[in-house]
C-alpha positions as CSV (number, residue, x, y, z in Angstrom):
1,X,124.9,60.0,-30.3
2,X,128.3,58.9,-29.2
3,X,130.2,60.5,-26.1
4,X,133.0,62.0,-29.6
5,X,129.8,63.6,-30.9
6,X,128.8,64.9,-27.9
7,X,131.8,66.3,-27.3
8,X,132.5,67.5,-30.6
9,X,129.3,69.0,-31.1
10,X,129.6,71.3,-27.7
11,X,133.1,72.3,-28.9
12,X,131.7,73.7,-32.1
13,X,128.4,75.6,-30.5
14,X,131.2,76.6,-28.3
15,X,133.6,78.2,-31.0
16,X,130.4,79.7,-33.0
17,X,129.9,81.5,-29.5
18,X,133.1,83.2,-29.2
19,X,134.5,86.4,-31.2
20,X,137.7,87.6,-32.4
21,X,137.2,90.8,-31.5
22,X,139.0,91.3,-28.4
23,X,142.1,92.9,-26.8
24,X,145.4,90.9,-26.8
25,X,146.6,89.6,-23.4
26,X,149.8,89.8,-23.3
27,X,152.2,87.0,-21.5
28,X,154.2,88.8,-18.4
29,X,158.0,89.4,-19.4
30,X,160.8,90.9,-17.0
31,X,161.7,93.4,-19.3
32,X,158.2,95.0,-19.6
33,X,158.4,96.0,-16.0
34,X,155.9,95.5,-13.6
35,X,152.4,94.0,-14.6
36,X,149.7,96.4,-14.7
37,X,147.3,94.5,-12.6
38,X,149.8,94.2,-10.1
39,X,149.4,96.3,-6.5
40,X,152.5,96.9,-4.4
41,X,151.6,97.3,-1.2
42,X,154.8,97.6,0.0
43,X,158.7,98.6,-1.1
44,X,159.7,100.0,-4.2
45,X,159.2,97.7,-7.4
46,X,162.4,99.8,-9.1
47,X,164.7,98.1,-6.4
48,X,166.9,96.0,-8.6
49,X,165.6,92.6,-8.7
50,X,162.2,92.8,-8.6
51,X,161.6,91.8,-12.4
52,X,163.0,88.7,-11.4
53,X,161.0,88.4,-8.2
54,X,157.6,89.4,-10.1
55,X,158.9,86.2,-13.1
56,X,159.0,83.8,-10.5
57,X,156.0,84.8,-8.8
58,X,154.2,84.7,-12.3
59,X,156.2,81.5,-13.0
60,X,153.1,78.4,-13.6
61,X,156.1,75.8,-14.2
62,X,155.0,72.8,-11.7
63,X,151.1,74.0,-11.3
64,X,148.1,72.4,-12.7
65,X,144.9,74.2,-14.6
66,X,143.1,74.9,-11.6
67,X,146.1,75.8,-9.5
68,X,146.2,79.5,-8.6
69,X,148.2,81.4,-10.9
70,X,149.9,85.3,-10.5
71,X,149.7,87.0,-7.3
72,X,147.8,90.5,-7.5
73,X,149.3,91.6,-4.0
74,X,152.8,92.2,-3.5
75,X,155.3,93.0,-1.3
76,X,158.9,93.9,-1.5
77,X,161.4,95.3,1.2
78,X,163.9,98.1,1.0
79,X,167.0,95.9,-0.1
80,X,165.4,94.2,-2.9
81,X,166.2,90.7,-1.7
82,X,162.8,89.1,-0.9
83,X,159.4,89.5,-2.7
84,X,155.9,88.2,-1.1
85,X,153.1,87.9,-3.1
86,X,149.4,87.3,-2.0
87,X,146.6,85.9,-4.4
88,X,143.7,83.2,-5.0
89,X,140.9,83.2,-6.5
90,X,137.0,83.1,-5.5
91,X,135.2,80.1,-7.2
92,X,131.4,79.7,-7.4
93,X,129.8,76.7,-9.2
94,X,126.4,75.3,-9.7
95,X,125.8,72.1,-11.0
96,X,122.9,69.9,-12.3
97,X,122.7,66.2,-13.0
98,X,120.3,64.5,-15.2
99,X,119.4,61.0,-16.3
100,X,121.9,59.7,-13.4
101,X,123.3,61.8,-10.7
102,X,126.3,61.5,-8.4
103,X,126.4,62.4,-4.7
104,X,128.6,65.2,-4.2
105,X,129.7,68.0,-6.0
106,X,133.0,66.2,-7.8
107,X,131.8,64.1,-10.9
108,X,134.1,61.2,-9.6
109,X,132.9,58.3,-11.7
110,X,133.4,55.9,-8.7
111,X,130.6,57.4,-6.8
112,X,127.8,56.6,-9.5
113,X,125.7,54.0,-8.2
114,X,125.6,50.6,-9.6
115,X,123.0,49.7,-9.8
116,X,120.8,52.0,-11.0
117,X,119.0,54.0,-8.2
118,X,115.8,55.4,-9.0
119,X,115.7,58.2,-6.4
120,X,118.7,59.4,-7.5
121,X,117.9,60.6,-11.2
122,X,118.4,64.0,-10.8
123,X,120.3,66.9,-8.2
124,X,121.3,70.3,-8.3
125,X,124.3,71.3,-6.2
126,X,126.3,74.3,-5.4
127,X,129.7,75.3,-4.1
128,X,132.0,78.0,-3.7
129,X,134.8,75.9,-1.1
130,X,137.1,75.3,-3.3
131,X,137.6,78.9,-3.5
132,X,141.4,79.2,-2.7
133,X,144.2,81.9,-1.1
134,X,147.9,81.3,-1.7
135,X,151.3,82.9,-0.6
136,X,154.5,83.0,-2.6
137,X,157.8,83.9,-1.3
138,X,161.3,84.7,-3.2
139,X,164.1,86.0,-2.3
140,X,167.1,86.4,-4.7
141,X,169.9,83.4,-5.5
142,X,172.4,82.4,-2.6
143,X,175.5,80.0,-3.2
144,X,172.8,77.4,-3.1
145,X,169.5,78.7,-4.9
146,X,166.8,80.9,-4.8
147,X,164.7,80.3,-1.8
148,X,160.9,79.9,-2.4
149,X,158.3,79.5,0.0
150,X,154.3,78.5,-1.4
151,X,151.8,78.3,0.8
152,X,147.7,77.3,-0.2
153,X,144.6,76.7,1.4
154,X,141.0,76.7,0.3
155,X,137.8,75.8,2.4
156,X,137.2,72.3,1.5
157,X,137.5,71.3,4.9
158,X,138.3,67.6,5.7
159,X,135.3,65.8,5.6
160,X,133.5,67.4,2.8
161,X,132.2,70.8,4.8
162,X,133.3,74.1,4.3
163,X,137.0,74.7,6.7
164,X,140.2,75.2,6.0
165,X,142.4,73.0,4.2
166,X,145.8,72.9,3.3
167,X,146.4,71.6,-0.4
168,X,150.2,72.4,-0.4
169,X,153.2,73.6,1.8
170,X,156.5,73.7,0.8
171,X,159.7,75.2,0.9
172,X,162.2,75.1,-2.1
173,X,166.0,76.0,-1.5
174,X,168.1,75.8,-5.7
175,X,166.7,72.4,-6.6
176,X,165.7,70.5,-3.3
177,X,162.1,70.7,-2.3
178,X,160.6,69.4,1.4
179,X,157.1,69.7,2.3
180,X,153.1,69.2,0.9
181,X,153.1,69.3,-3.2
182,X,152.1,67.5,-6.0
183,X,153.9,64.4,-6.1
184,X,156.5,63.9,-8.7
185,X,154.6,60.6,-9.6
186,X,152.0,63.5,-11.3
187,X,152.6,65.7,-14.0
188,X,150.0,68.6,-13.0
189,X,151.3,71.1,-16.2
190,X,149.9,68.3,-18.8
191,X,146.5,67.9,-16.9
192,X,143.2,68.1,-18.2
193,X,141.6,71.6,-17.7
194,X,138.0,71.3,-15.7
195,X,135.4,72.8,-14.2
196,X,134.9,70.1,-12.1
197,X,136.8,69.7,-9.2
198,X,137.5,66.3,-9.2
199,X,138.9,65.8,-12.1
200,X,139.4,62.7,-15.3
201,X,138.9,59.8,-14.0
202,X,142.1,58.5,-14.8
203,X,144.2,61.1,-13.8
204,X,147.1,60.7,-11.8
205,X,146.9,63.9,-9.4
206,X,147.9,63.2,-5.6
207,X,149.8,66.0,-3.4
208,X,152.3,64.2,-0.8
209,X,154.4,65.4,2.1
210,X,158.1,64.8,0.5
211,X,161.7,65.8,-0.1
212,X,162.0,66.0,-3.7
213,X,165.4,67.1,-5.8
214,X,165.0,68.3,-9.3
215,X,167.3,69.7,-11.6
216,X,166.8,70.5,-15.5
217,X,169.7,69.2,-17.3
218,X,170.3,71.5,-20.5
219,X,168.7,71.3,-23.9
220,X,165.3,70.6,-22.8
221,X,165.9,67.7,-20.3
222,X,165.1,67.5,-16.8
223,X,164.5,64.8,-14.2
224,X,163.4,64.4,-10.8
225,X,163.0,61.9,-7.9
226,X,161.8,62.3,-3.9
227,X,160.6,60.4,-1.3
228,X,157.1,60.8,-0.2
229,X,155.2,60.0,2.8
230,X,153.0,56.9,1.7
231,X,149.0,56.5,1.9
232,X,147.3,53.4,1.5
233,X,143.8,51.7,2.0
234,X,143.5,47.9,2.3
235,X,140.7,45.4,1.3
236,X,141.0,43.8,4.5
237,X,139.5,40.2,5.7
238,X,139.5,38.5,9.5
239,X,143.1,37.7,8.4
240,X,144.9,41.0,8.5
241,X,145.0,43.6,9.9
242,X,146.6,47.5,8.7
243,X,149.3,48.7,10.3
244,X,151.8,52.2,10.2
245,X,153.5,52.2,6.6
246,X,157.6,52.0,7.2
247,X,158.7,52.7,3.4
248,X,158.5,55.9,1.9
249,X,157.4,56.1,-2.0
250,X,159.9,56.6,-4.1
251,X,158.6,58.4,-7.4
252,X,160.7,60.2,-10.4
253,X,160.6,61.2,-13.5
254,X,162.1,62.7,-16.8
255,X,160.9,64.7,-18.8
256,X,162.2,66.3,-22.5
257,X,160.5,70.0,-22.9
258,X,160.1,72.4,-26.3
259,X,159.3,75.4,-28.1
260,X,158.8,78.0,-25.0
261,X,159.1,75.2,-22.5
262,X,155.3,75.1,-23.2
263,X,155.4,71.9,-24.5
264,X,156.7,68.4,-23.3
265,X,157.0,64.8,-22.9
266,X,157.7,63.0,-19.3
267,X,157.9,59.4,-18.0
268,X,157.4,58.9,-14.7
269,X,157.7,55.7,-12.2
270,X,157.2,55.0,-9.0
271,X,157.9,52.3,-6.3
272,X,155.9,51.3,-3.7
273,X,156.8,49.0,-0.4
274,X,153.6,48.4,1.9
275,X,152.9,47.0,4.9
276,X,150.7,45.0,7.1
277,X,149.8,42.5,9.6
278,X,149.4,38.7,9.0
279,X,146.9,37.5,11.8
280,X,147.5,33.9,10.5
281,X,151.6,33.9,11.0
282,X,151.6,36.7,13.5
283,X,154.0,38.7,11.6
284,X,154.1,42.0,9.4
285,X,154.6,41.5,6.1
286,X,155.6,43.9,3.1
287,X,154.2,43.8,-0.3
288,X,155.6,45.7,-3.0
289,X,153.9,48.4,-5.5
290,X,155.0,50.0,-8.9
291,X,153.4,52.1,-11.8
292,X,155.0,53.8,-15.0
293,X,153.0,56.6,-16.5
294,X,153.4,58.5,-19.8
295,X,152.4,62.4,-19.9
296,X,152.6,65.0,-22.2
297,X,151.1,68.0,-23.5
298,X,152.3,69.8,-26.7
299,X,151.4,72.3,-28.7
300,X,149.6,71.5,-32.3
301,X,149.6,74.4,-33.9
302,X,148.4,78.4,-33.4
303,X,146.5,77.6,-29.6
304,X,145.5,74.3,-29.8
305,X,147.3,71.9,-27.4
306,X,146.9,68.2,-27.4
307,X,147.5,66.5,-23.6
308,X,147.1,62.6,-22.3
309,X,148.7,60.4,-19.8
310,X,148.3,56.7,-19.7
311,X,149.4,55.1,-16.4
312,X,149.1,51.4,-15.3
313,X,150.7,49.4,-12.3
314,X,150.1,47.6,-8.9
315,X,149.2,48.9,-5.7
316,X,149.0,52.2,-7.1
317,X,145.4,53.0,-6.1
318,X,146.3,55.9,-4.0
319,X,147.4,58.2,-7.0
320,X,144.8,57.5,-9.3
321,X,141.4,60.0,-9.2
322,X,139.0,57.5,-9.5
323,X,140.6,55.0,-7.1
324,X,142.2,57.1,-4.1
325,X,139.8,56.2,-1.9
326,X,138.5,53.1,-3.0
327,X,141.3,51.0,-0.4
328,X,142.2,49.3,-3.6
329,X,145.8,49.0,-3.2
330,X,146.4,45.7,-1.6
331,X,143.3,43.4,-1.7
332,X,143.2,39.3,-0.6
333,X,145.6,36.7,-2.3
334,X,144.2,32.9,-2.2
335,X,146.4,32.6,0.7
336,X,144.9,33.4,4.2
337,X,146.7,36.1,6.2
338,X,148.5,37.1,2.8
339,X,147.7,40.2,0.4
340,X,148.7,41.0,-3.1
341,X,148.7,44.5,-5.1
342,X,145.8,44.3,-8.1
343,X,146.9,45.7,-11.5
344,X,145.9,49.3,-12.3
345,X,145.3,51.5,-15.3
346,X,144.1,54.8,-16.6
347,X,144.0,56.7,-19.7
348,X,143.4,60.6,-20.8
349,X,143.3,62.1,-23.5
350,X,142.3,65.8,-24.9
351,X,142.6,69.0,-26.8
352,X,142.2,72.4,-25.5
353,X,142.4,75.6,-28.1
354,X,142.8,79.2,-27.2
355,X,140.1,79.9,-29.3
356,X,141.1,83.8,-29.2
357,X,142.7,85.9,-26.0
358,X,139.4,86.1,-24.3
359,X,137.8,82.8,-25.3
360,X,139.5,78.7,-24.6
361,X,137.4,75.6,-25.8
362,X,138.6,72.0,-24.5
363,X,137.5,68.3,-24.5
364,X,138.7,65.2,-22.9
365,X,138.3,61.3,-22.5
366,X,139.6,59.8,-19.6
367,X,139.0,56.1,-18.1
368,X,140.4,53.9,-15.4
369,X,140.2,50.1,-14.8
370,X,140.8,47.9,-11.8
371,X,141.9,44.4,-12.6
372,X,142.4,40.8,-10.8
373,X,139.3,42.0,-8.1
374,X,136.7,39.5,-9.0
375,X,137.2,37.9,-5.9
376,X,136.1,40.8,-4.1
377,X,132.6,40.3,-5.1
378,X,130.4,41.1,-8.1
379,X,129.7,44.5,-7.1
380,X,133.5,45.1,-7.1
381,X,134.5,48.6,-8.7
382,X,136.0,47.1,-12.8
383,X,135.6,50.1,-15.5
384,X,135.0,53.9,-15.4
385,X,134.9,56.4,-18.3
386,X,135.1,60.1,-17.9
387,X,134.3,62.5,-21.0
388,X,133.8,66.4,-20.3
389,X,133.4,69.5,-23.0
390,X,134.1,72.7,-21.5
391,X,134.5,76.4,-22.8
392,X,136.0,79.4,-21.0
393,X,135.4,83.2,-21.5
394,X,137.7,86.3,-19.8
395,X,135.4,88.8,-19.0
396,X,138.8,90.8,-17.7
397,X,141.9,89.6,-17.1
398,X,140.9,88.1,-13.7
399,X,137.1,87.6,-13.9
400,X,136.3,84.3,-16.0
401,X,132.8,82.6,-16.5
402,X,132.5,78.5,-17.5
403,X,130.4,75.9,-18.6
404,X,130.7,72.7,-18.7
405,X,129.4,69.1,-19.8
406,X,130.0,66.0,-18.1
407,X,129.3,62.2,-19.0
408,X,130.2,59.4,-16.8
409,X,129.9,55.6,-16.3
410,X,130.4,52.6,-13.9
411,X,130.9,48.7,-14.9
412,X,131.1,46.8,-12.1
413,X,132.4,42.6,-12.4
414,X,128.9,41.8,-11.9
415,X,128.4,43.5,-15.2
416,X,126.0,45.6,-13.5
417,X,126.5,49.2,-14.7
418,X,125.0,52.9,-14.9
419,X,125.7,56.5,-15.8
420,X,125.4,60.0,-15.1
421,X,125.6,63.1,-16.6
422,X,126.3,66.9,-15.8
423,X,125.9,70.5,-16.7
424,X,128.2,72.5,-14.5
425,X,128.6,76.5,-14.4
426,X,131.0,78.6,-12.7
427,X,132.1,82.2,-11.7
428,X,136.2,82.9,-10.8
429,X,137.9,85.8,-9.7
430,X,141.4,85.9,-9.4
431,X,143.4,88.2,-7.1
C-alpha cells in the first residue's frame, strides 16, 4: 500500500467515525459579550473595553496549531485599560512504534537509524511535558499602539527532561515586536496540524530572540521584516574552528490574505551572514546564507483547508525541522581552512477538514533534502519523508482526544536507508 493510501484510507475510517449530530461552536465575536467559558477573576467585564480586550486575547493571528489558544482566566482592572489573561493546556500522549522506531518521543525523521538496527524495532513512549501555561497582556491603544505582552512556558526542559522552558517572550508596542517568537522566516498559521510534537519534516518552525516590525497594508496585504539573533552548527574539520556569530538574520516576508483573513498566501526570505575561524590563514572569515519559502493555507470549500510550504536555500539548516540540529549549515569546501553553505530544501503539503464542530480529520506529506554533502561521508544525512493521518474529536469545548499515524524514512548518500512508523494518542485540556 502506498503512504497516499495509507493516508487516505485513515482519513475515511476517520470520517465514518464521526457524527453530525453535535452542538454548534460558535467563533467568539465582541459584540456577543463575554465568552461563556470565560472566568473573571478580577474587575468588571462591563468596563468599556473589554470586548476589545477579550478579541485580542482570543486573537490566533501569528500562532501555530499547537500553540495555546483563548485564555480561560482573566483579569481586568477598575479603569478598563489593561486586561490579563491566564491559560494553557495539559497534554498527555502515548505513543508506539512498530516495524522501525525512533528514539525519542518527536517522530523527527533525522533520528531513524540508518542502517537498520535490529534492537530497535519497536518502543512505547509517553509524555505529558509539552503540557504548556501562557500569559497574555493588553492594554487599550496609545498614540503608538496597543501594548501586548505574551508569555509561554511548558516543561520540556533543555535537555530532553521534564523543567521549565520558555518557548516565547515578547512584548509588542502598535507594530514593533522585540523578544522570543516565531521567526518571521516561519509562517506558524499555515502549518501542519499534529499530534506529534516535532512536527513535518520539512517544516520551517524556529522561534528567535528578535525585533521585528510588521504592519498590514490595506486590502489584504501585509509585510514584515526583523532581525533575529542567529544559531548555527558547523561541520567542522582540524581546519576551523566556530566562533560568536556577529550578523544578525535578517528575515521578512509578505503575505496577501482572504475571505475572513482565514486564508492566505506569503513569501518569505531570509539572509544569513556566518562566521568562523580559518586555522590555516589565522583569520575569521564570513560566509553568507539565504532561503526563499512559499506558504499558504486557504480555504477549499465548507471546512476543508488545503496548507503547504516549499522552502529551499543555503545555510539555512537552523530553520528547517528535520535539520536544526544536524550542524548542517556550513560544512567543508575543497579548500582547507575554508567553509561553504550546502543547498537546502523541504516540501509540505496537506488538507485538514472540519469534518463537523466536534470532529476535524487531516493528512500531510512533508520531505526535506540536504544537497552537495557527499563529502561528508556516506552515512551523511541526503533524504527524509514525513507523512502523518490524524483525526481530532471535542469532547467539550476544551477537552479534546487524538490519534494519530505516522510514517517516516531516512536515505542517507550511502544509499543506505530505513523507516519507521507510529501510532500516537493524546488527551488535551485547555484552560
Amino acid at each position: 500500500m502506498t503512504l497516499l493510501k495509507r493516508a487516505l484510507t485513515f482519513i475515511t475510517l476517520c470520517s465514518v467515525m464521526s457524527s453530525t449530530d453535535v452542538f454548534a461552536v460558535k467563533p467568539y465575536s465582541p459584540s456577543e459579550g463575554i465568552p461563556e467559558r470565560v472566568l473573571i477573576l478580577s474587575g468588571d467585564s462591563t468596563t468599556p473595553g473589554a470586548a476589545e480586550h477579550i478579541a485580542v486575547l482570543y486573537s490566533r493571528e501569528g500562532l501555530s496549531f499547537n500553540d495555546p489558544g483563548a485564555p480561560r482566566f482573566l483579569f481586568f482592572d477598575r479603569q478598563g485599560k489593561v486586561a490579563l489573561g491566564i491559560g494553557g493546556y495539559v497534554k498527555a500522549s502515548a505513543m508506539y512504534d512498530f516495524n522501525g522506531a525512533i528514539a525519542g518521543n518527536g517522530f523527527t525523521t533525522f533520528d531513524i537509524p540508518v542502517p537498520r538496527d535490529p534492537g530497535q524495532r519497536n518502543r512505547f513512549g509517553a509524555d505529558a511535558s509539552h503540557s504548556t501555561i501562557f500569559l497574555k497582556l493588553v492594554t487599550r491603544p496609545t498614540k503608538l499602539g496597543r501594548i501586548t505582552v505574551y508569555l509561554q512556558t511548558n516543561f520540556t526542559g533543555d535537555n530532553g527532561g521534564y523543567g521549565l522552558q520558555l518557548k516565547q517572550a515578547y512584548v509588542s508596542l502598535g507594530n514593533v515586536t522585540a523578544g522570543l517568537a516565531h521567526s518571521v522566516f516561519s509562517d506558524p498559521e499555515s502549518q501542519a496540524p499534529t499530534i506529534d510534537t516535532e512536527g513535518p519534516s520539512g517544516q520551517v518552525d524556529k522561534r528567535n530572540i528578535m525585533f521585528k516590525y510588521a504592519v498590514k497594508l490595506g486590502k489584504g496585504f501585509s509585510v514584515g521584516a526583523s532581525l533575529e539573533v542567529p544559531t548555527a552548527g558547523y561541520q567542522l574539520t582540524a581546519s576551523e574552528r566556530a566562533i560568536d556569530q556577529r550578523c544578525p538574520d535578517i528575515p521578512a516576508y509578505i503575505q496577501y490574505a482572504w475571505g475572513k483573513n482565514d486564508s492566505h498566501v506569503r513569501l518569505s526570505g531570509i539572509f544569513r551572514r556566518m562566521s568562523y575561524r580559518d586555522l590555516v590563514e589565522e583569520e575569521n572569515r564570513f560566509e553568507s546564507g539565504w532561503g526563499v519559502q512559499f506558504s499558504t493555507i486557504a480555504n477549499i470549500i465548507g471546512g476543508l483547508d488545503f496548507f503547504g510550504h516549499y522552502v529551499y536555500g543555503k545555510g539555512i539548516a537552523t530553520y528547517i525541522n528535520d535539520l536544526s540540529d544536524g550542524d548542517y549549515n556550513l560544512i567543508p569546501s575543497t579548500t582547507d581552512g575554508r567553509l561553504t553553505a550546502p543547498a537546502i530544501g523541504g516540501l509540505t503539503a496537506g488538507l485538514s477538514w472540519q469534518v463537523n464542530p466536534k470532529v476535524m480529520v487531516s493528512a500531510d506529506y512533508s520531505n526535506s533534502r540536504l544537497y552537495d554533502c557527499d563529502r561528508l561521508g556516506g552515512d551523511t544525512y541526503r533524504y527524509a519523508q514525513y507523512v502523518s493521518a490524524n483525526v481530532y474529536y471535542n469532547i467539550t469545548d476544551d477537552f479534546k482526544v487524538g490519534a494519530e499515524y505516522l510514517f517516516g524514512t531516512r536515505k542517507d548518500y550511502n544509499g543506505e536507508h530505513n523507516k519507521a512508523n507510529r501510532f500516537e494518542a493524546m488527551l488535551q485540556y485547555s484552560f
